[in-house]
C-alpha positions in Angstrom: 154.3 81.4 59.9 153.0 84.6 58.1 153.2 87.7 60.1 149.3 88.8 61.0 147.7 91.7 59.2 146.3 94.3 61.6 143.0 93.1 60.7 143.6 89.9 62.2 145.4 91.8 65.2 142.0 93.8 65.7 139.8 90.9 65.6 142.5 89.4 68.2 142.3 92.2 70.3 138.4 92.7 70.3 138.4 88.8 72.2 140.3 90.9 75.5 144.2 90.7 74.3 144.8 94.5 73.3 145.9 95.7 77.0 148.7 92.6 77.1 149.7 93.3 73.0 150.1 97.3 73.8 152.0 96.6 76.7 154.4 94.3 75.1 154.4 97.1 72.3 155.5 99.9 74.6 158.3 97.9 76.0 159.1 97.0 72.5 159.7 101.2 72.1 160.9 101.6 75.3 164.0 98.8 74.6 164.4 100.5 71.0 164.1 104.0 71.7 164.1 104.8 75.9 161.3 107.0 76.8 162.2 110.4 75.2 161.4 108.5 71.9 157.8 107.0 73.9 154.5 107.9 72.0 151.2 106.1 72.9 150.7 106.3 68.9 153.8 104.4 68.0 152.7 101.8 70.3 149.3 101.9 68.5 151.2 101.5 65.1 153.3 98.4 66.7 150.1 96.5 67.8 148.0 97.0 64.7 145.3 99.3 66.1 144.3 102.4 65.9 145.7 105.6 67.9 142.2 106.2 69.9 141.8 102.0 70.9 144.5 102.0 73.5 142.3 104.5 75.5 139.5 101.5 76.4 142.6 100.1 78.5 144.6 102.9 79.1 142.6 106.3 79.0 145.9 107.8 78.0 149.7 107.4 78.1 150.2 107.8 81.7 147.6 104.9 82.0 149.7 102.8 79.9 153.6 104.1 81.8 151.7 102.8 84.7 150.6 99.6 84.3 153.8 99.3 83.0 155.7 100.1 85.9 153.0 98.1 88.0 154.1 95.4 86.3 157.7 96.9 87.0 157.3 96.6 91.0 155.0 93.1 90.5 158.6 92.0 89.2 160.6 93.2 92.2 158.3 91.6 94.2 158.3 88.4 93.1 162.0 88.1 92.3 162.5 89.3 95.6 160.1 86.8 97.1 161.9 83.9 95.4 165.0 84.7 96.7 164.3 85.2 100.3 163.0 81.6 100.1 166.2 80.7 98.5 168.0 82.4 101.2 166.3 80.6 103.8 166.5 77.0 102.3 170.5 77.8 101.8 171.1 79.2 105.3 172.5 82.6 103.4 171.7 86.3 104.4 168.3 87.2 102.9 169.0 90.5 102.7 172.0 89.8 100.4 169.2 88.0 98.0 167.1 90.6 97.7 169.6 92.7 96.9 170.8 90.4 94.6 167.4 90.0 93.1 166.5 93.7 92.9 169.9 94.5 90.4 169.1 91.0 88.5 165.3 92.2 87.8 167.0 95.7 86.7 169.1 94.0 84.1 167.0 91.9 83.0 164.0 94.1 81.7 165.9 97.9 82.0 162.9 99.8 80.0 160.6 98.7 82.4 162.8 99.5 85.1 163.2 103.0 84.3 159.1 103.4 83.5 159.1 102.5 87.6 161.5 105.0 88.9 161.1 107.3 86.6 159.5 110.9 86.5 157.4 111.0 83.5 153.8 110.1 83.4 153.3 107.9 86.4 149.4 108.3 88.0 150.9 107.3 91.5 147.7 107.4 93.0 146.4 104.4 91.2 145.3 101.6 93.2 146.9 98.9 91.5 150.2 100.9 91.1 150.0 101.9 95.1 149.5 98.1 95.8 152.6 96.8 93.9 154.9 99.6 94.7 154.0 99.0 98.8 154.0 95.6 98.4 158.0 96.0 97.0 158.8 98.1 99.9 157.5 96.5 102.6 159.5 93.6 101.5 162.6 95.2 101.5 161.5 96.8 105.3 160.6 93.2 106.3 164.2 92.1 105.4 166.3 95.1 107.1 164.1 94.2 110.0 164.9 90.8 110.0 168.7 91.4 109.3 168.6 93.4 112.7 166.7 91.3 114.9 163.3 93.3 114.4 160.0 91.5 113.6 157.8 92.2 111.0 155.7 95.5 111.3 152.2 94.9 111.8 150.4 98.1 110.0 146.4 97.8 109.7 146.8 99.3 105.7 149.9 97.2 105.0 151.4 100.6 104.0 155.1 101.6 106.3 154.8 105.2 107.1 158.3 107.2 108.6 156.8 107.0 111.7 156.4 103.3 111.8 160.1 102.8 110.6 161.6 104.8 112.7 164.3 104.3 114.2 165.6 102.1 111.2 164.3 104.0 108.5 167.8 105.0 107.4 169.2 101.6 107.3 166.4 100.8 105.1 166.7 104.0 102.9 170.5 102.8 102.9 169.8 99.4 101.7 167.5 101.1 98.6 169.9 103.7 97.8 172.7 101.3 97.6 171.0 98.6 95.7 169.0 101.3 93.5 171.9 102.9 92.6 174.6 100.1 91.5 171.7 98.9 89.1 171.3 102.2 87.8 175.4 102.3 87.4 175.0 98.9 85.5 171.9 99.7 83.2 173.4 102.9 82.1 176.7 101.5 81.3 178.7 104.0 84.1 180.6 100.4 84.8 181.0 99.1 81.9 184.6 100.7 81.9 185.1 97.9 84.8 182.9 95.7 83.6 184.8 95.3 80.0 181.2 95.0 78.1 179.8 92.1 80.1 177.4 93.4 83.2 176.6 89.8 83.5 179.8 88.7 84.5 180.4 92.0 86.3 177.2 91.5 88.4 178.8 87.6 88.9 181.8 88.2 90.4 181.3 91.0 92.8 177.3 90.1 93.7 178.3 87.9 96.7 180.7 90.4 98.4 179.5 93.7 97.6 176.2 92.5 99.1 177.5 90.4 101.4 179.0 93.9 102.8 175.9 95.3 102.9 173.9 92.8 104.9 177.0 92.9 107.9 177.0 96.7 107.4 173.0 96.8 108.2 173.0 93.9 110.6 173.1 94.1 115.0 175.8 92.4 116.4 174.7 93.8 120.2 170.7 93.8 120.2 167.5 94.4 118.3 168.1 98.5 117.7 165.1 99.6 119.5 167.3 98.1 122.9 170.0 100.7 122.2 170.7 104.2 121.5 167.9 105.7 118.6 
């Protein structure tokens, strides 16, 4: 099939398809070139438009970082989903799947995953990037609270505050850190000296235990937490 001509891109995009083509072009950069090599005009170039058209979507390149990592925590979320209802079905430790499923999503699509967590040009006050990113975390809350015998927070904006986590809100930040960071060992290659090349098979053969430690080490053998000692 012959490669289309930016006209043909243009007259493609003017029927609604420009916001999903530039997105798929900036992750195109961000895979090639990270995002210290991220322009909103080489993302123009790769879609077959013009500099100014991504701003009808966009407005600028901060628009376009976040919808990217939108999308970033939409992922997270329904990865995460998926595999607490795998859990359950299976009888295993759901916080073990999430975990599981957080560093899987990470490897999987690591330009997007460093748009989320990263520091440069996010507009975190945008309502569709709030939603996603508190609709991630509260997952990850719901499950620490499950894991320790705690039901689900019931929060009139949906939106865990430190106040409303307390007293658990360090076994929760542990859960993050811990599962945040050994993605971010295995996307940057830190392991790769262990892993001999292959994260894959890495992330394979030491998933079940090193999460498996983390579920017992976050879980109440005597008692709901808010019964003993805060």
């Amino acid at each position: 099939m012959a490669e289309a001509t930016p006209r043909a891109m243009r007259e493609h995009y003017h029927h609604g398809a420009l916001r999903q083509a530039m997105i798929a072009a900036a992750e195109e950069v961000l895979a090639e070139r990270g995002l210290g090599g991220f322009t909103l005009r080489e993302c123009a170039r790769r879609a077959g438009v013009s500099p100014a058209a991504p701003a009808h979507h966009f407005g600028n390149l901060t628009g376009l970082l976040t919808a990217i990592a939108t999308l970033g925590f939409d992922d997270l979320s329904t990865a995460m989903d998926a595999a607490v209802a795998a859990a359950q079905e299976a009888g295993t430790s759901r916080l073990a799947a999430i975990a599981r499923a957080y560093v899987e999503t990470a490897l999987a699509n690591p330009g997007r995953f460093r748009v989320v967590f990263g520091q440069r040009g996010i507009d975190r006050e945008d309502p569709a990037f709030r939603a996603a990113s508190t609709r991630a975390f509260a997952i990850l809350v719901r499950e620490v609270r499950f894991g320790r015998g705690l039901p689900p927070l019931q929060l009139p904006d949906g939106k865990p505050s430190a106040d409303a986590l307390d007293p658990e809100l360090p076994e929760v930040l542990l859960a993050w850190s811990a599962v945040h960071g050994f993605s971010t060992l295995l996307i940057d290659g830190a392991l790769d000296f262990l892993a001999e090349g292959n994260r894959q098979a890495f992330l394979d053969r030491h998933a079940a235990r090193l999460f498996g430690l983390l579920a017992s080490a976050l879980s109440v053998e005597d008692g709901p937490v808010s019964a003993r000692e805060a």
